[in-house]
PyMOL Python script that loads the backbone (N, CA, C, O; Angstrom):
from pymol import cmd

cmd.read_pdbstr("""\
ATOM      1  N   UNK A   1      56.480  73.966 121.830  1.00  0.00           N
ATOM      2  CA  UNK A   1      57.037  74.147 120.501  1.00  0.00           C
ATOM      3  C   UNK A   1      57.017  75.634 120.112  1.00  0.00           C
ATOM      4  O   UNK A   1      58.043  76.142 119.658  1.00  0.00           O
ATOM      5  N   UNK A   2      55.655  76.507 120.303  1.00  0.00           N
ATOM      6  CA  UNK A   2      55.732  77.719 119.940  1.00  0.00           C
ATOM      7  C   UNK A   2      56.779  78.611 121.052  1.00  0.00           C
ATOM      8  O   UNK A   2      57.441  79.629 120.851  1.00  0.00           O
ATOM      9  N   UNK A   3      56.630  77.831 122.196  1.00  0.00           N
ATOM     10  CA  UNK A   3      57.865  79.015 123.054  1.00  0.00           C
ATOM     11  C   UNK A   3      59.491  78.964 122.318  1.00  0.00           C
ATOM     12  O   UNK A   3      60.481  79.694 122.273  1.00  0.00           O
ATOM     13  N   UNK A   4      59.141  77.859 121.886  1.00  0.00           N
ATOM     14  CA  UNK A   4      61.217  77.399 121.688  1.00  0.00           C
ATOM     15  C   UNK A   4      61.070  78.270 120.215  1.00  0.00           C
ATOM     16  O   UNK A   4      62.017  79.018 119.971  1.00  0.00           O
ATOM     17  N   UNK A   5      59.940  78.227 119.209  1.00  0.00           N
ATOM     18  CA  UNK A   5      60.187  79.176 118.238  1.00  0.00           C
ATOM     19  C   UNK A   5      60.375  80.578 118.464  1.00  0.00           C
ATOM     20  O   UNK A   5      61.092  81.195 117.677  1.00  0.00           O
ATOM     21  N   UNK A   6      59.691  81.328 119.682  1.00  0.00           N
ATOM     22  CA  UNK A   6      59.501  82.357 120.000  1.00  0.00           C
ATOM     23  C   UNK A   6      61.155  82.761 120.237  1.00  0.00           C
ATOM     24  O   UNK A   6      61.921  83.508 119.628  1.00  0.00           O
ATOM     25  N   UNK A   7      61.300  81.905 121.401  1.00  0.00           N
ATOM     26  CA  UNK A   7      63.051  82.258 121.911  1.00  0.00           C
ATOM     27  C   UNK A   7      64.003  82.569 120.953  1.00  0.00           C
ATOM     28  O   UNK A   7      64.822  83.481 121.068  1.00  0.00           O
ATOM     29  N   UNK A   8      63.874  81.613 119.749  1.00  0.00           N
ATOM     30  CA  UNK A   8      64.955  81.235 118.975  1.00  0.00           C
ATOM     31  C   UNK A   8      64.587  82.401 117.862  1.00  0.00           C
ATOM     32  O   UNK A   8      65.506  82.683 117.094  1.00  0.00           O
ATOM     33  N   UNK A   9      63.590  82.965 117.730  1.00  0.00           N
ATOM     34  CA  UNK A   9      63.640  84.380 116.817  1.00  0.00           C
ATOM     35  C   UNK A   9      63.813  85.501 117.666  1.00  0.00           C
ATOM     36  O   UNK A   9      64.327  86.514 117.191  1.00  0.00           O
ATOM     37  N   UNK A  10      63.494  85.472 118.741  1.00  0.00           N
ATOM     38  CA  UNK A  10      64.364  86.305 119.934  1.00  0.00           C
ATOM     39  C   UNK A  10      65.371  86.277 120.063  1.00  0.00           C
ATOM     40  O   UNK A  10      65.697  87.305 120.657  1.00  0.00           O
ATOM     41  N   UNK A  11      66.421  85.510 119.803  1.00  0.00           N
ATOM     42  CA  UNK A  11      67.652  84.880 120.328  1.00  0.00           C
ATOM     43  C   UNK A  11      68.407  85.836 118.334  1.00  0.00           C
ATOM     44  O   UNK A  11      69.388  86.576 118.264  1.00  0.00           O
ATOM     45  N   UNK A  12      67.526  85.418 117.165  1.00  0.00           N
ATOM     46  CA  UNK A  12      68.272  86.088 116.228  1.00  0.00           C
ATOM     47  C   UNK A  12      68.324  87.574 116.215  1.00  0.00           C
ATOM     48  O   UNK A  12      69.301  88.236 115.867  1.00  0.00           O
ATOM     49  N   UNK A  13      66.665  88.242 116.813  1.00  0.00           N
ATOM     50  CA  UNK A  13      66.844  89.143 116.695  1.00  0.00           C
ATOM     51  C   UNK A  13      67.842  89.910 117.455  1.00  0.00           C
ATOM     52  O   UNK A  13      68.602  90.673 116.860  1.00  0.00           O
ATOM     53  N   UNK A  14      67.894  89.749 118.821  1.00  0.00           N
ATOM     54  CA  UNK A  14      69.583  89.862 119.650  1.00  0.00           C
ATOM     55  C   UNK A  14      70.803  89.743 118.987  1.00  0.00           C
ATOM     56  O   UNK A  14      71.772  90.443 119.283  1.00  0.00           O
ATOM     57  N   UNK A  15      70.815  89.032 118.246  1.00  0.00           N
ATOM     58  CA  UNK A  15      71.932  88.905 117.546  1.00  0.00           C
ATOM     59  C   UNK A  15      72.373  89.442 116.299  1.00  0.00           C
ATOM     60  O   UNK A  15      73.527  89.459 115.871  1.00  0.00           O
ATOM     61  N   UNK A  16      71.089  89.982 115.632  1.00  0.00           N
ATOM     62  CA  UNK A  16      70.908  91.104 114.600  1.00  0.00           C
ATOM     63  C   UNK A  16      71.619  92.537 114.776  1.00  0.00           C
ATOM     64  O   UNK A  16      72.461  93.193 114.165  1.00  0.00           O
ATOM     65  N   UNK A  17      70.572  92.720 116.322  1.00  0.00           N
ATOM     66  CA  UNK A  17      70.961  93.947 117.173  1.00  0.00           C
ATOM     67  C   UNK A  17      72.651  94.121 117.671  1.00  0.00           C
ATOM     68  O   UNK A  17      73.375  95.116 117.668  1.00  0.00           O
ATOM     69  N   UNK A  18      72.881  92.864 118.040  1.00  0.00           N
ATOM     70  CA  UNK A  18      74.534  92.812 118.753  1.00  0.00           C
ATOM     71  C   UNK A  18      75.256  93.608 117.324  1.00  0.00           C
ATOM     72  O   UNK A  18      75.799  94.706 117.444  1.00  0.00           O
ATOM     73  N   UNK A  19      75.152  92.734 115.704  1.00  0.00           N
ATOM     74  CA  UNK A  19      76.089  92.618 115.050  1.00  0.00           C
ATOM     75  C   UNK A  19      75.724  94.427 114.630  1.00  0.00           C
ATOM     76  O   UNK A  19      76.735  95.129 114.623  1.00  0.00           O
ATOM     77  N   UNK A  20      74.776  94.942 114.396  1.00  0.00           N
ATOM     78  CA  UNK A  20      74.225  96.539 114.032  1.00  0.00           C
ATOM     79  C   UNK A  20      74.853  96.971 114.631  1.00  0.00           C
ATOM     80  O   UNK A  20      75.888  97.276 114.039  1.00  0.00           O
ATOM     81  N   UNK A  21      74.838  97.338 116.084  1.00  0.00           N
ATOM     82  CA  UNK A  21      75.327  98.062 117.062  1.00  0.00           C
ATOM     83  C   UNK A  21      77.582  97.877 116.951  1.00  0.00           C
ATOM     84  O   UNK A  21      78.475  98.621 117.357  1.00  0.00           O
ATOM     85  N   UNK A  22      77.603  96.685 116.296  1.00  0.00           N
ATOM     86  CA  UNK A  22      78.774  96.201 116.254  1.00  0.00           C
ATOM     87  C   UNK A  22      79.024  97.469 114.917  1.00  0.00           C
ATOM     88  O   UNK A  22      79.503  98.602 114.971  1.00  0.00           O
ATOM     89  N   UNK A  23      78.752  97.084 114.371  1.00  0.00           N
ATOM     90  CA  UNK A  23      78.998  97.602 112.613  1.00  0.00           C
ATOM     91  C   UNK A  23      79.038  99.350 112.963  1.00  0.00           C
ATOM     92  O   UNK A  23      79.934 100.095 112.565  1.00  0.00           O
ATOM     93  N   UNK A  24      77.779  99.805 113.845  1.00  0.00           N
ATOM     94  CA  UNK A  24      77.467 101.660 113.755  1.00  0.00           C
ATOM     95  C   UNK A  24      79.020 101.563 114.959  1.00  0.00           C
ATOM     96  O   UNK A  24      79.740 102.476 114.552  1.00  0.00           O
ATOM     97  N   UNK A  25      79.394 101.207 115.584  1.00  0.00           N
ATOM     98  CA  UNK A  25      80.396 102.051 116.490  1.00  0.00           C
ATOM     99  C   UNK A  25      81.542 101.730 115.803  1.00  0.00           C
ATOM    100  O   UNK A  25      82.561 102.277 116.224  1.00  0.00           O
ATOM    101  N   UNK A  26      81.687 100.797 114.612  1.00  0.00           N
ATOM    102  CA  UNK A  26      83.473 100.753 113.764  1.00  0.00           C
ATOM    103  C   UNK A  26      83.312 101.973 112.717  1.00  0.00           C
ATOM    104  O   UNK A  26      84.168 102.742 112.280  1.00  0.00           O
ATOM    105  N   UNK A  27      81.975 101.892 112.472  1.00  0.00           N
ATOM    106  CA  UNK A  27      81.430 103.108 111.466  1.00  0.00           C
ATOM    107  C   UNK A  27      81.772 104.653 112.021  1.00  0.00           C
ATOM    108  O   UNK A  27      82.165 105.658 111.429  1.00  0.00           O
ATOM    109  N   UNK A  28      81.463 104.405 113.349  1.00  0.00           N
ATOM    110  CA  UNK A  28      81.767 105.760 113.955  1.00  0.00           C
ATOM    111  C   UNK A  28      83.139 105.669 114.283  1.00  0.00           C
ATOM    112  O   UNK A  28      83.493 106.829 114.076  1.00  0.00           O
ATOM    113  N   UNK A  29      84.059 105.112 114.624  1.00  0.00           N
ATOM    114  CA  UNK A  29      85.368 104.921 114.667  1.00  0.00           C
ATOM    115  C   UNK A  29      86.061 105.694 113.788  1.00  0.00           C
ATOM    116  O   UNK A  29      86.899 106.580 113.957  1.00  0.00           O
ATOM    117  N   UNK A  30      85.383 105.022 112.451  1.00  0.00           N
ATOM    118  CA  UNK A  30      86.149 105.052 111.128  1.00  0.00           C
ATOM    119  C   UNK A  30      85.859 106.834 111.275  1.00  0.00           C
ATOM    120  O   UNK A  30      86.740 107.693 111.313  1.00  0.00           O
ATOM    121  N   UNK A  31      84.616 107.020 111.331  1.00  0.00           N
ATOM    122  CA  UNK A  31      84.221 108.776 111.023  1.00  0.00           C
ATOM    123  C   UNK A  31      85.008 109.685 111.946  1.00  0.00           C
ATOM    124  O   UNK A  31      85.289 110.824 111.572  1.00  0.00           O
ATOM    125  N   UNK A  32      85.371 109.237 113.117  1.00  0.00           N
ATOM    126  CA  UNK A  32      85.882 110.107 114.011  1.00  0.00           C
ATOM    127  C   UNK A  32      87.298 110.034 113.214  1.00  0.00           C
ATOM    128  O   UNK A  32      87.673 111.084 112.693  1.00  0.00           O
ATOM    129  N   UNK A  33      88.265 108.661 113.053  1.00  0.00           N
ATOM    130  CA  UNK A  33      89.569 108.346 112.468  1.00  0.00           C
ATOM    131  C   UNK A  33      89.668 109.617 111.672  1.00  0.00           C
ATOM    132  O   UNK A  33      90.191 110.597 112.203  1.00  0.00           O
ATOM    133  N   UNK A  34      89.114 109.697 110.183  1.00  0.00           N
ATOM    134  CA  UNK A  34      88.997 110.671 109.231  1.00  0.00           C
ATOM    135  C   UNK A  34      88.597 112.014 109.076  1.00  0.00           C
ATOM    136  O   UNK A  34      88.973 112.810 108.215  1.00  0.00           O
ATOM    137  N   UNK A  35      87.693 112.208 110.117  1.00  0.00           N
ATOM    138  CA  UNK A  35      87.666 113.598 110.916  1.00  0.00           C
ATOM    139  C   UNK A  35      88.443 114.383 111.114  1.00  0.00           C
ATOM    140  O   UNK A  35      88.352 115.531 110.680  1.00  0.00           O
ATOM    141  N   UNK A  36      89.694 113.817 112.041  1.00  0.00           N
ATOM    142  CA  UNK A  36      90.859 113.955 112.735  1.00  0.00           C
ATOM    143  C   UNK A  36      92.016 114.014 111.181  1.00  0.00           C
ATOM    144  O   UNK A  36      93.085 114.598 111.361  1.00  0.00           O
ATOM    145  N   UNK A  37      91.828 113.589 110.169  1.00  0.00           N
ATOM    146  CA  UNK A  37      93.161 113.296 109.227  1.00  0.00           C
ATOM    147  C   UNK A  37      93.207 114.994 108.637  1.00  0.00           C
ATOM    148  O   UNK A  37      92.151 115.612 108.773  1.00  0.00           O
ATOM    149  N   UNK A  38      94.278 115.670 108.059  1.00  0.00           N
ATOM    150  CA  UNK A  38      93.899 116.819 107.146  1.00  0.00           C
ATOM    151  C   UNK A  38      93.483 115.769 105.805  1.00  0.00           C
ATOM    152  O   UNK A  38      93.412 114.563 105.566  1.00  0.00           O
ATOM    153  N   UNK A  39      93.320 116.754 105.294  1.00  0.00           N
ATOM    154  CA  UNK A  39      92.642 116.735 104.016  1.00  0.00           C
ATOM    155  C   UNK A  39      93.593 116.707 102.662  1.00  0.00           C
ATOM    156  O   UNK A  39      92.912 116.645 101.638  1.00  0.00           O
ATOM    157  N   UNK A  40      94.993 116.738 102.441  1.00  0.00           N
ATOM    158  CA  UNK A  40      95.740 116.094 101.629  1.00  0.00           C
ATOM    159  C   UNK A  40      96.960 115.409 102.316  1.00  0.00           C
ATOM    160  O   UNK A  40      97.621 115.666 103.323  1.00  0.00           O
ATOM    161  N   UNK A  41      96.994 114.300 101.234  1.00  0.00           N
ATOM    162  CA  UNK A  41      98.096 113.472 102.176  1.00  0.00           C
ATOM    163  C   UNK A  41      99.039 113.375 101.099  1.00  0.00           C
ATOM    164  O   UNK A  41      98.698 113.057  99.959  1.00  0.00           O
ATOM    165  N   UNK A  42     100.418 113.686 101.491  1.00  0.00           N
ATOM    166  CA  UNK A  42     101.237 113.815 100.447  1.00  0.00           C
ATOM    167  C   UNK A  42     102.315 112.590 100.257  1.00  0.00           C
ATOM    168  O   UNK A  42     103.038 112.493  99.265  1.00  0.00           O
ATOM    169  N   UNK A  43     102.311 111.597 101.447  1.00  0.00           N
ATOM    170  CA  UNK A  43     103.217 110.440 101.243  1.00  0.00           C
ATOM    171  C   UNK A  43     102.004 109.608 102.055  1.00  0.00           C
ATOM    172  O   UNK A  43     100.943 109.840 102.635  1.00  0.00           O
ATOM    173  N   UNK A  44     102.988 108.343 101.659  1.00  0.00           N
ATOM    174  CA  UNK A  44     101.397 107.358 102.615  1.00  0.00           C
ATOM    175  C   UNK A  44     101.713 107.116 104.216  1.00  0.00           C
ATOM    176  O   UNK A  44     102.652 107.027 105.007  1.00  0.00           O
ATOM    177  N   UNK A  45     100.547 107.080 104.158  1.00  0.00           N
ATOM    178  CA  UNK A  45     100.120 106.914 105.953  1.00  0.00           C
ATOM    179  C   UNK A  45     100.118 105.340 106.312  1.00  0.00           C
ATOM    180  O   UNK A  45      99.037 104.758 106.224  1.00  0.00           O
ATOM    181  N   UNK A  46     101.057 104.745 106.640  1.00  0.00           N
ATOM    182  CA  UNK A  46     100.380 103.353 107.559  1.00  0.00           C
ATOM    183  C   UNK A  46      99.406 103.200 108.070  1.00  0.00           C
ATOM    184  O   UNK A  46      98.566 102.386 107.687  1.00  0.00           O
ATOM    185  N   UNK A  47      99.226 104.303 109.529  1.00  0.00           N
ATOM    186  CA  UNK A  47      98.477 104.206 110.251  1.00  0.00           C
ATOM    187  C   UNK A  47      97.013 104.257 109.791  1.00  0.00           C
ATOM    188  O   UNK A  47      96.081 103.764 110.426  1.00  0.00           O
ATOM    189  N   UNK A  48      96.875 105.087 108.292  1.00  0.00           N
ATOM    190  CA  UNK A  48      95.444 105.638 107.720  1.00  0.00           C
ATOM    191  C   UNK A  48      95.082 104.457 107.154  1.00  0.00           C
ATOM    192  O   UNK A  48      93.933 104.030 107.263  1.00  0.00           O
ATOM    193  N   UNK A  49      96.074 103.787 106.467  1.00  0.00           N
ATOM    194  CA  UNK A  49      95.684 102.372 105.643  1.00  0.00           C
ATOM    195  C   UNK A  49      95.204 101.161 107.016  1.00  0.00           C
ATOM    196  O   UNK A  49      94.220 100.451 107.227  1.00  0.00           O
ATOM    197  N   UNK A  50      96.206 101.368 107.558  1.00  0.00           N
ATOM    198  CA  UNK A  50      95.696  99.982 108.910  1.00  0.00           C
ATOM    199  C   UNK A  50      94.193 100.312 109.570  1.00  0.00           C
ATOM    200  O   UNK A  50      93.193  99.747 110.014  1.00  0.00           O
ATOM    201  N   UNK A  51      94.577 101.205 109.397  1.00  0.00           N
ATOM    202  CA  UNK A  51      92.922 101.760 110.362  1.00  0.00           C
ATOM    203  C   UNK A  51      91.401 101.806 109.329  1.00  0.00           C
ATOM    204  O   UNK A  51      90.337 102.019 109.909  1.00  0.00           O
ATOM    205  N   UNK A  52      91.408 101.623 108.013  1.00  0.00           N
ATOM    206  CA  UNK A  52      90.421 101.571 106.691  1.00  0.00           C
ATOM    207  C   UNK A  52      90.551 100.296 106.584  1.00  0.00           C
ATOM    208  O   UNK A  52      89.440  99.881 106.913  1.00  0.00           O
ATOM    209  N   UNK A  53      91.322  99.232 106.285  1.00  0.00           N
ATOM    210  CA  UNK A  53      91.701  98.444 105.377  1.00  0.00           C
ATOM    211  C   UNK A  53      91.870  97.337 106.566  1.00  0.00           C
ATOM    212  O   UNK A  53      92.661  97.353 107.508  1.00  0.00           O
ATOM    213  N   UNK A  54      90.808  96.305 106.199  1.00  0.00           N
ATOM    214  CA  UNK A  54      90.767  95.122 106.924  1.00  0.00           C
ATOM    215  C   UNK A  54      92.037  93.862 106.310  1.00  0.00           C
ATOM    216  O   UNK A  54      92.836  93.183 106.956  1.00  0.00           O
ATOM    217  N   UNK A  55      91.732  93.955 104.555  1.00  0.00           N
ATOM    218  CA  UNK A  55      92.320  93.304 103.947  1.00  0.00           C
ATOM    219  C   UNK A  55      91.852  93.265 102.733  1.00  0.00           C
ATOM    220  O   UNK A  55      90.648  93.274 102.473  1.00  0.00           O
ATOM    221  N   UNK A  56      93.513  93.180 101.219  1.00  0.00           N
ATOM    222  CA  UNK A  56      93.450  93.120 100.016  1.00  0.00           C
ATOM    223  C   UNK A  56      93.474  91.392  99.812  1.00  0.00           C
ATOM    224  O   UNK A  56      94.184  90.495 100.267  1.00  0.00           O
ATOM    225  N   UNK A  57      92.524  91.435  99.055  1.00  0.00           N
ATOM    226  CA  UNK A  57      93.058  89.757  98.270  1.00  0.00           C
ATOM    227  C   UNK A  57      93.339  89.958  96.566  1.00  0.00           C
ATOM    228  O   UNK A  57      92.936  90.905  95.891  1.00  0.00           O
ATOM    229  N   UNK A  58      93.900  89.144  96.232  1.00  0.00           N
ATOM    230  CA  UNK A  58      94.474  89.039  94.478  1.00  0.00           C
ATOM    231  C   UNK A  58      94.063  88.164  94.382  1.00  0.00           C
ATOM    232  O   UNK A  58      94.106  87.140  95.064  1.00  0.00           O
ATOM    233  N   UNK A  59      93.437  88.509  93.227  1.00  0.00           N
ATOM    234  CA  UNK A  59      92.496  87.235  92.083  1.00  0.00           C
ATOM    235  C   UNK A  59      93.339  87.048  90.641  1.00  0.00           C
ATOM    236  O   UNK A  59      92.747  87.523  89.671  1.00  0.00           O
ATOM    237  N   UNK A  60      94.191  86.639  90.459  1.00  0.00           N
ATOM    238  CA  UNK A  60      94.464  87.043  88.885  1.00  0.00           C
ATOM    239  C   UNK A  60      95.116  88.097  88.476  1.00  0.00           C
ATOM    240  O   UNK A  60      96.336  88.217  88.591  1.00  0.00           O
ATOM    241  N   UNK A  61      94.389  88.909  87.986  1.00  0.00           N
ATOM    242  CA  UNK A  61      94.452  90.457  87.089  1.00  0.00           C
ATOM    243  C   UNK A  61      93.322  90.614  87.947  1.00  0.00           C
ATOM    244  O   UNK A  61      92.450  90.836  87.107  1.00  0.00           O
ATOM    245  N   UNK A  62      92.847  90.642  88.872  1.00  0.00           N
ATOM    246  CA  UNK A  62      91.916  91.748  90.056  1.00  0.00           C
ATOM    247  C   UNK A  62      92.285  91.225  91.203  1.00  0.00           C
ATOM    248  O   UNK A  62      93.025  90.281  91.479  1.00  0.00           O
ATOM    249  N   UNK A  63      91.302  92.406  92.218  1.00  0.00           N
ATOM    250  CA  UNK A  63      92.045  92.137  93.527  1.00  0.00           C
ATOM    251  C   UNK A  63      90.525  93.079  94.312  1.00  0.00           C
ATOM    252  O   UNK A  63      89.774  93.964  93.903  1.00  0.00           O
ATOM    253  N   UNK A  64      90.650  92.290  95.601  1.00  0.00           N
ATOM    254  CA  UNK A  64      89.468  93.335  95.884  1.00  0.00           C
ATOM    255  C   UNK A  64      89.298  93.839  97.433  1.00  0.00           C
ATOM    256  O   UNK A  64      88.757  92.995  98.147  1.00  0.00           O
ATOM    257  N   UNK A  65      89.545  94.670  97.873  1.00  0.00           N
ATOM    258  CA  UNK A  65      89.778  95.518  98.996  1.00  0.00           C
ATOM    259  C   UNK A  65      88.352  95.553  99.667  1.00  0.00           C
ATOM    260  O   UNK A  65      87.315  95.889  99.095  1.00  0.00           O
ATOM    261  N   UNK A  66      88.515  95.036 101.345  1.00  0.00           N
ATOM    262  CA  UNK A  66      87.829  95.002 101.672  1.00  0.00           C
ATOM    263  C   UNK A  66      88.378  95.740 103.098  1.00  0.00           C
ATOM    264  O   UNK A  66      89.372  95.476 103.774  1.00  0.00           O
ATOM    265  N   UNK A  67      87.010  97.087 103.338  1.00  0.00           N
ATOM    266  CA  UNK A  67      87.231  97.731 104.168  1.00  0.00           C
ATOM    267  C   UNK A  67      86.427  97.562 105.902  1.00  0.00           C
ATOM    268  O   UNK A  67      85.386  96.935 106.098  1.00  0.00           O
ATOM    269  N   UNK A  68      87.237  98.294 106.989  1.00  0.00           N
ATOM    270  CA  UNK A  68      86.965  97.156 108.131  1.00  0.00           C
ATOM    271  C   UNK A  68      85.493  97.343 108.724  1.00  0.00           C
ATOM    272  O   UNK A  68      85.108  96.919 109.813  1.00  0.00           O
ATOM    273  N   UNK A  69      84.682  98.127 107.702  1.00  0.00           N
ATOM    274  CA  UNK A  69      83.277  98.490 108.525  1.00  0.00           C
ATOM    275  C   UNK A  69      82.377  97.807 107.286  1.00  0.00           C
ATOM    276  O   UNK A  69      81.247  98.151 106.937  1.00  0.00           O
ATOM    277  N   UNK A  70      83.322  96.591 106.647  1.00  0.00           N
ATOM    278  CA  UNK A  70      82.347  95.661 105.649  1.00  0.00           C
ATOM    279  C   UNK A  70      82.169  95.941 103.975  1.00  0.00           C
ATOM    280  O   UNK A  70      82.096  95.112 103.068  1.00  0.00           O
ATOM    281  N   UNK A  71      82.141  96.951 103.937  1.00  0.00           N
ATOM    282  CA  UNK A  71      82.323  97.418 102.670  1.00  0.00           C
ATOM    283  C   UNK A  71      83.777  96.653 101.714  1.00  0.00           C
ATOM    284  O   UNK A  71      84.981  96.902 101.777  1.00  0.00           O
ATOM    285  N   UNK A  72      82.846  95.472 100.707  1.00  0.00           N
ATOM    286  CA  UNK A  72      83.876  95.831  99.634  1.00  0.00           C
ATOM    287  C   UNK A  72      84.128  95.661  98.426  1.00  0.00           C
ATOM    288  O   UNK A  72      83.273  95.110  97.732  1.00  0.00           O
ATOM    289  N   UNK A  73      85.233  96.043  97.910  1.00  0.00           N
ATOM    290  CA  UNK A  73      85.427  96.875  96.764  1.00  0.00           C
ATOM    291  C   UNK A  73      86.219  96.007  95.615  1.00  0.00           C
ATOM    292  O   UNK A  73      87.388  95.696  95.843  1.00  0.00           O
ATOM    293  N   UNK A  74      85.612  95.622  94.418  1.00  0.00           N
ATOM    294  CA  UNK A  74      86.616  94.957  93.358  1.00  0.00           C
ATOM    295  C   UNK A  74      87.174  95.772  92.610  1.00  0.00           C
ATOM    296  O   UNK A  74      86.470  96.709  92.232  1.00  0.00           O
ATOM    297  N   UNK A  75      88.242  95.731  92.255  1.00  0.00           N
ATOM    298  CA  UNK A  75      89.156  96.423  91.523  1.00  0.00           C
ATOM    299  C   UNK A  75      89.819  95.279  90.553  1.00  0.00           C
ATOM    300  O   UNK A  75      90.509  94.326  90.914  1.00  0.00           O
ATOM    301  N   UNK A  76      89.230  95.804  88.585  1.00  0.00           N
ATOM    302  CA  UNK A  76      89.411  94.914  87.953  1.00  0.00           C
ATOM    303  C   UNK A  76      91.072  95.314  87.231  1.00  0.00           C
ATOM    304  O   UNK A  76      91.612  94.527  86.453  1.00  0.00           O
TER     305      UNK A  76
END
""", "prot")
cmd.dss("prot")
cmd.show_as("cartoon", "prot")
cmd.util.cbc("prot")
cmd.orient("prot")
């Protein structure tokens, strides 16, 4: 009984680690992406929005942007 508990909090913490390691290299993605952009953008970028922006949803009169390294954002 105590081994199968042992495994199975072994088995989350692996899977803690997988999803971290998942999250820091889109994080670094994103940092390198924006690195690379200049610094004013005078018409819009597709490519800048596809590459931030996982997906908008509409609520009503709000809507809330959610960006692809988890972060997100309500806008009332």
């Amino acid at each position: 009984m105590q081994i199968r508990k042992i495994r199975d909090e072994k088995h989350a913490i692996q899977n803690e680690q997988a999803a971290s390691l998942d999250l820091r290299k889109r994080i670094d993605e994103l940092t390198d992406f924006l690195k690379g952009q200049t610094c004013e953008m005078t018409e819009y970028d597709w490519q800048f929005v596809k590459t931030l922006i996982e997906k908008i949803t509409v609520y009503g009169n709000q809507f809330v942007v959610e960006f692809k390294y988890g972060i997100k954002i309500q806008i009332d």
